[in-house]
N, C-alpha and C positions, 0 to 999 in steps of 0.2 A: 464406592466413593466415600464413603462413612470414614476413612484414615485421613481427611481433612481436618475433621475435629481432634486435636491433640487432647483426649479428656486426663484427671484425674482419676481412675477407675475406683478408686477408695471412697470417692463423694458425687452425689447425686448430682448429676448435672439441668442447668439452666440457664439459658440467656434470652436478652432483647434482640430482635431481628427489626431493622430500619434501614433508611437512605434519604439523610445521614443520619450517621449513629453515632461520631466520635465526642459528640458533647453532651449525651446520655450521662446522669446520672445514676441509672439503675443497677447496673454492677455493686457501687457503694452501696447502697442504701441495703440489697440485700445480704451482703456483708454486712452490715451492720443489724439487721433481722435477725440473721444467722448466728451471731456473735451472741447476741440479747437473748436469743432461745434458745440456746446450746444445737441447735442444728447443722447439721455436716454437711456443706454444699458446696458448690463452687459456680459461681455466675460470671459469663462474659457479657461483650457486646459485639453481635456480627452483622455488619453491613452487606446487606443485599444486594446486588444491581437489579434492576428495573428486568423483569421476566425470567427471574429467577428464583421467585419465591419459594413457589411449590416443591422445587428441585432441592433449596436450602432445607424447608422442613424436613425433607425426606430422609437428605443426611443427617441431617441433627437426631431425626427417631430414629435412623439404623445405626447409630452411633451410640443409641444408649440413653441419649436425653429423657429426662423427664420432665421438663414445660419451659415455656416460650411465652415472653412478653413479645404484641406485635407495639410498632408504631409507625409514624408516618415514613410510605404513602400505603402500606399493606393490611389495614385494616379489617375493608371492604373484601380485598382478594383471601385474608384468612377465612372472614365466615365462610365463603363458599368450598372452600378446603377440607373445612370439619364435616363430619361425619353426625355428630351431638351437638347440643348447643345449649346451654341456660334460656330461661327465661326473658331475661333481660337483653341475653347476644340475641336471639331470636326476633325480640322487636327493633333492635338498635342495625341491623342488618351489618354489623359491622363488631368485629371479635379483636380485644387487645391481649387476650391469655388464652394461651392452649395449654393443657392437659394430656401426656401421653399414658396412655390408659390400656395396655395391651394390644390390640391392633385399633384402640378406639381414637381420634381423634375428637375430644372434648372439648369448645371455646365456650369463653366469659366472657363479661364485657365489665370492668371492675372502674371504668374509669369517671359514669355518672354519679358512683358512691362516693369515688372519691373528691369529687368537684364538690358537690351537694354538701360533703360532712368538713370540705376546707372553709366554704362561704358560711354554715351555718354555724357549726360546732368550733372550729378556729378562730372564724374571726365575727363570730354572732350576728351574721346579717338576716334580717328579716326578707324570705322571698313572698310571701303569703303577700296575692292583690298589689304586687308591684310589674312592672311593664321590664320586659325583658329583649336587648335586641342580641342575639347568639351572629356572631361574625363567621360565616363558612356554611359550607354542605358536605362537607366528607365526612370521613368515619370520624371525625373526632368529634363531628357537631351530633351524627348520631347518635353516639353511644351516652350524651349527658341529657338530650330530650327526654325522654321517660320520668329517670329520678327530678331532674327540675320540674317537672308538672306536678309531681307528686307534690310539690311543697306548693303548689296551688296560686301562682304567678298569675294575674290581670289578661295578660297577654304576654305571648314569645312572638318575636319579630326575626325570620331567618334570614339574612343580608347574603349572597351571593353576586360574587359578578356575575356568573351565569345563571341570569335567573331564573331560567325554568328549572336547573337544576334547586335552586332555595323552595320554589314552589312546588315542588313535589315531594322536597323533604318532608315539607311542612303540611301536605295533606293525606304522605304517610300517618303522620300524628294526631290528625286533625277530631280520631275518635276520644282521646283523652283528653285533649286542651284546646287553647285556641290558640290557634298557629296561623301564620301567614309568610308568605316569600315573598321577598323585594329584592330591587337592586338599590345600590347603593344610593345612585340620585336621588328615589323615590320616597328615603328618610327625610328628606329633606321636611323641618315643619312637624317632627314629629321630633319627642322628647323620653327618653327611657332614665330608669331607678339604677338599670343592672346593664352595663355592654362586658360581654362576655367573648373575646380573640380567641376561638377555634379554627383558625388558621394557622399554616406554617409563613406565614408573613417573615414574623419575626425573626424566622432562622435565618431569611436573607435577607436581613436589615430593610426589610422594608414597612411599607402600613396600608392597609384595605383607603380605599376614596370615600372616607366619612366627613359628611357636611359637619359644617359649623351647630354650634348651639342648638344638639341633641342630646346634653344631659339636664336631666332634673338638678335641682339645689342639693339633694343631698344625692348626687350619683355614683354608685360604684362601678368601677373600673376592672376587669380580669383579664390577665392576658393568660392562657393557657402554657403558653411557653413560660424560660426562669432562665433569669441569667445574672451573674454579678449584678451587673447594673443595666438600669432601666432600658427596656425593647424598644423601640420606636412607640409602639402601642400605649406603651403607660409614660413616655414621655410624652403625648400627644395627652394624655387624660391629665398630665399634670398644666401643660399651659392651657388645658380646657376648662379648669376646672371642680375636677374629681376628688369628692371629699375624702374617699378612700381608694387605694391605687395597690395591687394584687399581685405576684406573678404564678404561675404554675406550682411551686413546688410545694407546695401542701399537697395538691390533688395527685402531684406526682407520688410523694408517699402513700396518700390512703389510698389509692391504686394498686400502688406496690404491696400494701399491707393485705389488699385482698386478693389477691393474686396468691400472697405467700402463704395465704391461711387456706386455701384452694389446692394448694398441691402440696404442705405441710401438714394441714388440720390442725395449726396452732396460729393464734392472731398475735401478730407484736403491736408492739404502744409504737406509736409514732411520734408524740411532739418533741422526746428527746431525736430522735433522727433529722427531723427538721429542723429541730435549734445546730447539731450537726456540720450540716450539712452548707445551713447561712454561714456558720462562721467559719467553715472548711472554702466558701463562696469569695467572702469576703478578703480572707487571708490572700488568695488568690489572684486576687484582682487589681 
């Protein structure tokens, strides 16, 4: 089944695997990696259906592939896929990069580095001793718990509508920080520095049930998702508001950047890609 994938056989192959995936970024950006480091590749984007995953990997590795960005909703279903796992996939129980490694299936999880290095190093937010509420329980909330604690947060607040699903995320972690799961109502009366949209909300114009006057004075806003223009999410943090107002694609690159340096052994700069990529955004829109 492997003559699905129509490759280039001259250039190493890679893509992102989602549903949906047609508003993916990540083809460009690593073209443009590619381009910056003289590396010979070629990256797509291939949409999944729902119980198809494992089948999709299979041909992508009998095809030749050499790694695979996951994203949403196959996060979760990668770790358990692999074979190996990093440090970091291991605790995040949820894998956004595989690695084909001879018969080894190798996952990462690249995407807490890259949130962690957009809010601190891009746009200098201090997380040290500020109150944290992370929007979601799935793999995308997973895989940035770790790195956020490491910069040593007051507290992390995991919002689920299902809320035993946030509370067990949250006492997965509960050995390294202090964590807690709520639902949404139960914010209510409570105030955060950092609200962080790990959710795919946004992809269907929608927004999580967040009570009124739950940011601090000076509160920052992140939605995980990037789009031209503002998501539901950070238009809600601008009539709230949110001193500073975020969207994904910083973390979208430094992801990609670790991802790239993962299966190339060379690291590209990112912030010309992200200047890029806004003004490739912007033109567009």
């Amino acid at each position: 089944m492997s003559d699905i994938f129509d490759f280039d056989r001259r250039k190493d192959q890679y893509a992102v695997m989602g549903n949906p995936i047609a508003h993916s970024k990540s083809p460009r950006i690593h073209s443009l990696f590619a381009e910056q480091t003289g590396q010979s590749l070629e990256y797509t984007a291939i949409q999944v259906d729902p119980g198809g995953f494992q089948q999709a990997v299979g041909n992508f590795d009998a095809a030749g592939g050499k790694g695979l960005n996951i994203t949403v909703p196959f996060k979760q279903e990668a770790w358990h896929l692999v074979s190996d796992r990093s440090e970091r996939a291991e605790r995040a129980g949820a894998i956004n990069t595989i690695k084909f490694d001879g018969n080894t299936l190798y996952g990462d999880n690249t995407d807490g580095v890259g949130l962690v290095n957009d809010l601190c190093d891009n746009n200098q937010l201090e997380l040290k001793d500020k109150t944290i509420l992370l929007m979601g329980a799935g793999g995308a909330a997973r895989g940035v718990i770790a790195p956020l604690l490491v910069k040593q947060p007051a507290a992390i607040t995991i919002a689920n509508r299902t809320v035993d699903k946030a509370k067990e995320l949250a006492q997965s972690f509960s050995d390294i920080g202090n964590l807690s799961g709520s639902s949404y109502a139960a914010l209510n009366g409570k105030e955060f520095d950092l609200i962080i949209n790990a959710t795919a909300a946004s992809l269907q114009g929608d927004l999580p049930p967040l009570p009124e006057n739950i940011l601090t004075a000076n509160a920052c806003c992140y939605d995980m998702m990037y789009a031209a223009a503002a998501t539901p999410f950070m238009q809600w943090a601008a009539d709230h508001g949110a001193v500073k107002i975020l969207d994904g694609l910083g973390m979208l690159v430094g992801q990609a950047a670790e991802s790239f340096y993962l299966w190339r052994g060379v690291r590209p700069e990112t912030q010309s890609v992200i200047a890029t990529l806004r003004s490739e955004m912007l033109v567009k829109k």
